[in-house]
N, CA, C and O of each residue as an XYZ file, in Angstrom:
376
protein
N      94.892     73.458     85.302
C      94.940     72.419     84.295
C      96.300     72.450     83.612
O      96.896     73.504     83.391
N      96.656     71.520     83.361
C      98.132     71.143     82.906
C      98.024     71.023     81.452
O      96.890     70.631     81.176
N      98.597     71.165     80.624
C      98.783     70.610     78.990
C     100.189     69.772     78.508
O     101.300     70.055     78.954
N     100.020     69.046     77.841
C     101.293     68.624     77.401
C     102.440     69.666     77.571
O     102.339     70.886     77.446
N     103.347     69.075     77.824
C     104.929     69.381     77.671
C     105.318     70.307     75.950
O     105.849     71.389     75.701
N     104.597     68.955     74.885
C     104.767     69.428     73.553
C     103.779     71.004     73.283
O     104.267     72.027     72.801
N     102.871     70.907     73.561
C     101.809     71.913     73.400
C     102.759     73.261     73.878
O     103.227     74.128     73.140
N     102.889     73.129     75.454
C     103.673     74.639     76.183
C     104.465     74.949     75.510
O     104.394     76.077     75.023
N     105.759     73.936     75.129
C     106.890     74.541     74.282
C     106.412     75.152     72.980
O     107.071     76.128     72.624
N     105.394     74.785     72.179
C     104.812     75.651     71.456
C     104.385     76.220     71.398
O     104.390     76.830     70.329
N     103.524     76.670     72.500
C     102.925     78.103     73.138
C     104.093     79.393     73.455
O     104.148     80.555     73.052
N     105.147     78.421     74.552
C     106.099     79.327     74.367
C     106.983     79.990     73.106
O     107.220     81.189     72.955
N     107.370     78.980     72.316
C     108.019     79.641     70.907
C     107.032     80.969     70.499
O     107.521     82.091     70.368
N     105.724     80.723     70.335
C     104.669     81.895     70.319
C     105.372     82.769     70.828
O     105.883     83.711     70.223
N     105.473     82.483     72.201
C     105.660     83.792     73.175
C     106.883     84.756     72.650
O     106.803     85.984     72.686
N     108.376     83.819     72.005
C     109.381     84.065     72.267
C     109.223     84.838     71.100
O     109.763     85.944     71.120
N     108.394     84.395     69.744
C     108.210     85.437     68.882
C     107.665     86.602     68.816
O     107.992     87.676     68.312
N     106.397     86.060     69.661
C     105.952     87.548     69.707
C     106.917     88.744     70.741
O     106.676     89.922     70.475
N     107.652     88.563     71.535
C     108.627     88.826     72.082
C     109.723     89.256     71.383
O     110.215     90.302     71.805
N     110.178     88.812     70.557
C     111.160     89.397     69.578
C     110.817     90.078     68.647
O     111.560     90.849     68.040
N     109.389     89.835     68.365
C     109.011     91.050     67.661
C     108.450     92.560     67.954
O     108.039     93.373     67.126
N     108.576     92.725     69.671
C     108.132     93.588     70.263
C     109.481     94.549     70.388
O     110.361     94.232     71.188
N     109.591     95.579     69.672
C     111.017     96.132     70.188
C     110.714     97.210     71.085
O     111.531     98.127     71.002
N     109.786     97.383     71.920
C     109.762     98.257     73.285
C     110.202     96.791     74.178
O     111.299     96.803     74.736
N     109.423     95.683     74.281
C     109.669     94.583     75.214
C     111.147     94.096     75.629
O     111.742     94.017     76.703
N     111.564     93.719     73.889
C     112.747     92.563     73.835
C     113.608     93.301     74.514
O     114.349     92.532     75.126
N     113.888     94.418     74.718
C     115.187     94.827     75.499
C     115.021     94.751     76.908
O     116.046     94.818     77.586
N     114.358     94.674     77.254
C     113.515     94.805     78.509
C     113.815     93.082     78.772
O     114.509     93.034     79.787
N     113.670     92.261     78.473
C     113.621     90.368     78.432
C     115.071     90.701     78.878
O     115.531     90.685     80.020
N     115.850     91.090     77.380
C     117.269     90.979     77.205
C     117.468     91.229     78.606
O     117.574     90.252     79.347
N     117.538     92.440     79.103
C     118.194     93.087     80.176
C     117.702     92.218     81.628
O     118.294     92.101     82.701
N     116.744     91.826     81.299
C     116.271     91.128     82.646
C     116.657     89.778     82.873
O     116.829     89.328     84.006
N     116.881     88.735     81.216
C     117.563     87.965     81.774
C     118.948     87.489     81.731
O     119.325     86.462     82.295
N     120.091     88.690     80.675
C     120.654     88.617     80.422
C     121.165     87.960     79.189
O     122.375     87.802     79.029
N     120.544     87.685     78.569
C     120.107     86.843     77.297
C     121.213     87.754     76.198
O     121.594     88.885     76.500
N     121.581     87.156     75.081
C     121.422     88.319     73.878
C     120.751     87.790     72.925
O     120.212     86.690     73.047
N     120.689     88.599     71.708
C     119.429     87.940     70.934
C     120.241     86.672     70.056
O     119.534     86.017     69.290
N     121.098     86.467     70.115
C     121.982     85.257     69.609
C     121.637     84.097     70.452
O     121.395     83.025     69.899
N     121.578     84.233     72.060
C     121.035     83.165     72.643
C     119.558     83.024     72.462
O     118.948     82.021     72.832
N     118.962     84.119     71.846
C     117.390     83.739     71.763
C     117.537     82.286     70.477
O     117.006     81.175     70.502
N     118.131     82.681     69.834
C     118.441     81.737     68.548
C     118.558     79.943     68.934
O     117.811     78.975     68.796
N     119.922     80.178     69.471
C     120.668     79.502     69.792
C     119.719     78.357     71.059
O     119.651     77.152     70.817
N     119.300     78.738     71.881
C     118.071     78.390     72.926
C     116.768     77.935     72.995
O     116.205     77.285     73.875
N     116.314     78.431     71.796
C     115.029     78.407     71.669
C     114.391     76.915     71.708
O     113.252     76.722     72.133
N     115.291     75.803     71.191
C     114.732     74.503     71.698
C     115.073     74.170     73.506
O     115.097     73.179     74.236
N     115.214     75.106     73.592
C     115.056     74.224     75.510
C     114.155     74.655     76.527
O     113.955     75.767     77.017
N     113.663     73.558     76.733
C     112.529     73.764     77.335
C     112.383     75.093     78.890
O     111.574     75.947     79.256
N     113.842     74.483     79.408
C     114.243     75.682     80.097
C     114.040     76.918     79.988
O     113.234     77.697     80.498
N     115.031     77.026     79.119
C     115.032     78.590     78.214
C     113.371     79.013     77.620
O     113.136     80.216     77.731
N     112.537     78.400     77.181
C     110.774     78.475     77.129
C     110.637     78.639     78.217
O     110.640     79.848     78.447
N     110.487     77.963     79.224
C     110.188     78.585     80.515
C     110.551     80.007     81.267
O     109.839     80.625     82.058
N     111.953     80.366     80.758
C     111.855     81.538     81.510
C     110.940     82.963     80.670
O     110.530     84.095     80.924
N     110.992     81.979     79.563
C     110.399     83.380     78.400
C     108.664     83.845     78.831
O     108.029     84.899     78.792
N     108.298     82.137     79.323
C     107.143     82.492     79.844
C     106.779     83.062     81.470
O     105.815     83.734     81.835
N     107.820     82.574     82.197
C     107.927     83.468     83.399
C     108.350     85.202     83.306
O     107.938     86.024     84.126
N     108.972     85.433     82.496
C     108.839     87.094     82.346
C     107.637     87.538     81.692
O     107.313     88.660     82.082
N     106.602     86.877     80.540
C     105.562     87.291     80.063
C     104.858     87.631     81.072
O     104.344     88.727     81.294
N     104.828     86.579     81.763
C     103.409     86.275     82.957
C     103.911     86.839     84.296
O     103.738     86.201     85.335
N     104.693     88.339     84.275
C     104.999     88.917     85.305
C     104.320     90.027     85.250
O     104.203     90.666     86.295
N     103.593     90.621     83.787
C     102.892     91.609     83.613
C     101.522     91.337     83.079
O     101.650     90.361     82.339
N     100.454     91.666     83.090
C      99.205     91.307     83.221
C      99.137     91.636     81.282
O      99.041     90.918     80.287
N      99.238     92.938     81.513
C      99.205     93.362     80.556
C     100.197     92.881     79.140
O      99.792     93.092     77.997
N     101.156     92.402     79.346
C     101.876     91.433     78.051
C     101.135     90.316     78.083
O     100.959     89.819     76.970
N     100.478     89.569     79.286
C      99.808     88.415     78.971
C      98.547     88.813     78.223
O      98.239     87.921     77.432
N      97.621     89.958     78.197
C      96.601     89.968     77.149
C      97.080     90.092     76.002
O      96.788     89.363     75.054
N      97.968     91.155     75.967
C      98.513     91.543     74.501
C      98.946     90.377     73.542
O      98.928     90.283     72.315
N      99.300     89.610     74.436
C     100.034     88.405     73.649
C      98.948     87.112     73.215
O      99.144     86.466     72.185
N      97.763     86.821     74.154
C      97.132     85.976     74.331
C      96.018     86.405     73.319
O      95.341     85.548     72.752
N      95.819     87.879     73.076
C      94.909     88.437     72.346
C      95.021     88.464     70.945
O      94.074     88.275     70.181
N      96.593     88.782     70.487
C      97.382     88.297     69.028
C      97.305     87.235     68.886
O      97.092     87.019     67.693
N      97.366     86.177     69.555
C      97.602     84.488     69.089
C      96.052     83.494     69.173
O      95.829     82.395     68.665
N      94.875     84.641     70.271
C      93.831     84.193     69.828
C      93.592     82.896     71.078
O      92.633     82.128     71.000
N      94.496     82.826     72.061
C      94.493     82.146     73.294
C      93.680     82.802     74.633
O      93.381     83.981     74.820
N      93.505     81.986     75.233
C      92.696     82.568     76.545
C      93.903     83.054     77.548
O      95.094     82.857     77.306
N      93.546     83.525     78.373
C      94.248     84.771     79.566
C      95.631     83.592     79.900
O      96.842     83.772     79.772
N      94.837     82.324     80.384
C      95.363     81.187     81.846
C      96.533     80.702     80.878
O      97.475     80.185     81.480
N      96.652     80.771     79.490
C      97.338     79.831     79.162
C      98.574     79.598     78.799
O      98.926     78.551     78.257
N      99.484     80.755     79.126
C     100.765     80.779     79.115
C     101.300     80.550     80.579
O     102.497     80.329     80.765
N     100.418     80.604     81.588
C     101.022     80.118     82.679
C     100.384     78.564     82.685
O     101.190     77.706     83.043
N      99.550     78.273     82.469
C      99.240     76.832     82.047
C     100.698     75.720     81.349
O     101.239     74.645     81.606
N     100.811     76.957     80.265
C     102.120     76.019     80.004
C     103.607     76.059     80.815
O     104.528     75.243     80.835
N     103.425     77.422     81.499
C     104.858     77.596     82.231
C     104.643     76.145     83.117
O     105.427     75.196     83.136
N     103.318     76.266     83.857
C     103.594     74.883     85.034
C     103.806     73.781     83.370
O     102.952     72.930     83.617
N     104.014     73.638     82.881
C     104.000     71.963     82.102
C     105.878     71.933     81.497
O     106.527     71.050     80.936
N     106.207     73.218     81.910
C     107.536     73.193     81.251
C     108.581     73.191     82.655
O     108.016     73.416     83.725
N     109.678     73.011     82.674
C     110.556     72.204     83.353
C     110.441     73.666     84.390
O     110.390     74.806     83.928
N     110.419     73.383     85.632
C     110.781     74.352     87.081
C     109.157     75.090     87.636
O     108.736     75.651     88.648
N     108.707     74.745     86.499
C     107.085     75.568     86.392
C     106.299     75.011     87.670
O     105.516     75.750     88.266
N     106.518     73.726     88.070
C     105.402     73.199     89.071
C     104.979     74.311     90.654
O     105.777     74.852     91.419
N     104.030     74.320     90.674
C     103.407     75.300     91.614
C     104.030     74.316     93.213
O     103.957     73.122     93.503
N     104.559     75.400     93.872
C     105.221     74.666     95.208
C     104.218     74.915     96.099
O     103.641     75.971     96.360
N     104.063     73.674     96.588
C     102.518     74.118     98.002
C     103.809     73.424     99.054
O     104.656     72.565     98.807
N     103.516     74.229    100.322
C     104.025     74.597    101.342
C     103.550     73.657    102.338
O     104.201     73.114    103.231
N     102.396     73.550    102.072
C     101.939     72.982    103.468
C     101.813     71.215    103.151
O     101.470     70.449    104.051
């Protein structure tokens, strides 16, 4: 199931906070996507930049409860919004 465009990017800002407020995580983001926390600032309206925040969440099972469990969201729904945010669409092959 898909959700608005508006909804994900606000799911993601969620993410990006709760993310910056994780200081075992955020260095871990930083380093992975090369980011610094000035571009977290600076970025945070693009939908892009939301997207990748939610593609590193939703690489570990375990940041997706932690996170989904603080904000009071179900498991599906940060990848729900990754597909609604720009690059997110699921590629079928066949």
């Amino acid at each position: 199931m898909r959700i608005s465009a508006d909804k994900a990017e606000t799911l993601a800002l969620k993410a990006l906070a709760w993310l910056a407020g994780n200081d075992e995580l955020l260095p871990v983001f930083l380093g992975a996507t090369g980011a610094s926390e000035a571009d977290l600032r600076a970025r945070a309206s693009e939908p892009e930049f939301l997207g990748s925040v939610l593609d590193f969440l939703t690489m570990d099972d375990n940041w997706v409860m932690q996170f989904c469990d603080g904000e009071g969201l179900a498991y599906e729904a940060p990848l729900q919004a990754r597909m609604s945010l720009p690059g997110g669409a699921q590629v079928n092959w066949t």
